[in-house]
C-alpha positions as CSV (number, residue, x, y, z in Angstrom):
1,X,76.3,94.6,92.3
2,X,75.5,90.8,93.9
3,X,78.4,89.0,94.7
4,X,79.4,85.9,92.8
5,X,79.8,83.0,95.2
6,X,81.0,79.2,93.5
7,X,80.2,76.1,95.6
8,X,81.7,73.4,94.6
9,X,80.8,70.1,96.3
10,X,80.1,65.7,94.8
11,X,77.3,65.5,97.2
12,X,74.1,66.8,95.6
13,X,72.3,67.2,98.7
14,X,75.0,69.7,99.8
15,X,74.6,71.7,96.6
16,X,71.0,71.8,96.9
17,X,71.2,73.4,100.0
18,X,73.9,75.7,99.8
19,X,72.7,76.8,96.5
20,X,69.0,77.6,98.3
21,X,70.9,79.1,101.1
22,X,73.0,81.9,99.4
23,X,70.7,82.7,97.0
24,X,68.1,83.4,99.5
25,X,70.8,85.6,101.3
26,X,71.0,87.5,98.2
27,X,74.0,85.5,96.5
28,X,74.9,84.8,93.2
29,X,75.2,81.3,93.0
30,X,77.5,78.9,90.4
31,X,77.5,75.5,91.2
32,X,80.4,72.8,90.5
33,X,80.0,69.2,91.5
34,X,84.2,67.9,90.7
35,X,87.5,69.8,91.5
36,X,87.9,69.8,87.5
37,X,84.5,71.6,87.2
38,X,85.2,74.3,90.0
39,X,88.4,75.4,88.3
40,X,86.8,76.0,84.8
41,X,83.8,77.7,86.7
42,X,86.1,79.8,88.4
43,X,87.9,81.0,85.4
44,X,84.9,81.2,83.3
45,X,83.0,83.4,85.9
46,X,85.2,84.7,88.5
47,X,83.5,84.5,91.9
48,X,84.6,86.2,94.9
49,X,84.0,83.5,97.4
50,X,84.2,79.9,96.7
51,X,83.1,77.3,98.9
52,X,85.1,74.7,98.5
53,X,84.9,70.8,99.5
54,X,88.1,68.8,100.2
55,X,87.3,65.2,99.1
56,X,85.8,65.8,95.4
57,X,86.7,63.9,92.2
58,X,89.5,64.4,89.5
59,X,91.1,67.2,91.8
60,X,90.4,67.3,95.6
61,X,89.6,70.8,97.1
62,X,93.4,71.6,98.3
63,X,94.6,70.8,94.6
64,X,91.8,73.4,93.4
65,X,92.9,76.2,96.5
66,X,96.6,75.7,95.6
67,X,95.3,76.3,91.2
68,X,93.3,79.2,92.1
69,X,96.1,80.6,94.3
70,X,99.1,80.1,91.5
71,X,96.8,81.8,89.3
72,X,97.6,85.5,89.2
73,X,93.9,86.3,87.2
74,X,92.1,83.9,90.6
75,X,94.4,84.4,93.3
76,X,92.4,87.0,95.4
77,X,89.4,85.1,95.2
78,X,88.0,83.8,99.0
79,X,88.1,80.4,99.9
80,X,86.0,79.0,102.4
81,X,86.9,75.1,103.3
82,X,83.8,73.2,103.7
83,X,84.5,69.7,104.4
84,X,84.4,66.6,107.1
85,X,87.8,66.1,107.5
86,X,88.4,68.0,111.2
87,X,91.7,67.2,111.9
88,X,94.1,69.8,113.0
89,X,96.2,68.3,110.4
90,X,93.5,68.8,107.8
91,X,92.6,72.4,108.7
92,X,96.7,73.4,109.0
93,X,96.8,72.1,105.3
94,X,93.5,73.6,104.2
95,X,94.8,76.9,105.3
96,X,98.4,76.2,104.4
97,X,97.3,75.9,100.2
98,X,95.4,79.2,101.1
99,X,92.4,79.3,102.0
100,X,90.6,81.7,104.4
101,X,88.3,79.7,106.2
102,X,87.6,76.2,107.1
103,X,84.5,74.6,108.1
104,X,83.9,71.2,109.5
105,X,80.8,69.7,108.7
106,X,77.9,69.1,110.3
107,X,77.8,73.1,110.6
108,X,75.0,75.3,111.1
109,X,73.6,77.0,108.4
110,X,73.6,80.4,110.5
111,X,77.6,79.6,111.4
112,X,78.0,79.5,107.9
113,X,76.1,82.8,106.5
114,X,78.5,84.7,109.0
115,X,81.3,83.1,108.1
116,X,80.5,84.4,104.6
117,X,79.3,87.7,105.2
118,X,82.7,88.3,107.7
119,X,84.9,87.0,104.9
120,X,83.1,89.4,101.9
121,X,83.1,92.6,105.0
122,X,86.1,94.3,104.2
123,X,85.6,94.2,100.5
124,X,81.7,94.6,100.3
C-alpha cells in the first residue's frame, strides 16, 4: 500500500516541489496551501506523514500540530516541521505541540527524503 503523505505549505513554489519530490519517491501526495485546508485534508484523507509549515494563513502550522494531536481519529499521524523559523525557541515549540521532526529551510532535498523515510521506518 503507498503511503499517504499531506504537505501543507502558502508558498506554491514549495508545493510544487515537494509535491514532485515525494511522488517521485513513490509517495502519495495531498496538497494544502492554508492551516484551514490541511486540517480538512487531514480528516478527509488521513495521511501518515504530514509536512507541515509554521507561518500559513487562517491557522499557523503549530495550531494545526496541536488540532491533529487533540484529535483521537489524527493523533498518530507524523509531523514533520518544515519551516524558516530556526530558533531554538521555535523548534522547542514545534516539537512541544507535537511534532516529530523539524526542518529549517533552506534544506536539502536529500536531508529531507531521509528524514521521511526514517520517520515512516518503524511503521513501514
Amino acid at each position: 500500500m503507498t503511503v499517504k503523505i499531506l504537505i501543507a505549505d502558502d508558498e506554491p513554489n514549495i508545493l510544487i516541489s515537494l509535491e514532485y519530490l515525494m511522488k517521485r519517491e513513490g509517495f502519495e501526495v495531498h496538497l494544502a496551501r492554508d492551516g484551514r485546508e490541511a486540517l480538512a485534508v487531514l480528516q478527509q484523507e488521513r495521511p501518515r506523514l504530514v509536512l507541515l509549515d509554521v507561518m500559513m494563513p487562517h491557522l499557523s502550522g503549530f495550531e494545526v500540530c496541536q488540532a491533529l494531536r487533540a484529535d483521537e481519529a489524527l493523533k498518530d499521524t507524523l509531523v514533520l516541521m518544515l519551516t524558516a523559523k530556526g530558533r531554538d525557541t521555535d523548534v522547542a515549540k514545534g516539537l512541544g505541540v507535537g511534532a516529530d521532526g523539524y526542518m529549517t529551510k533552506p534544506f536539502s532535498t536529500k536531508e529531507l527524503v531521509q528524514k521521511v523515510r526514517s520517520l515512516l521506518e518503524p511503521q513501514a
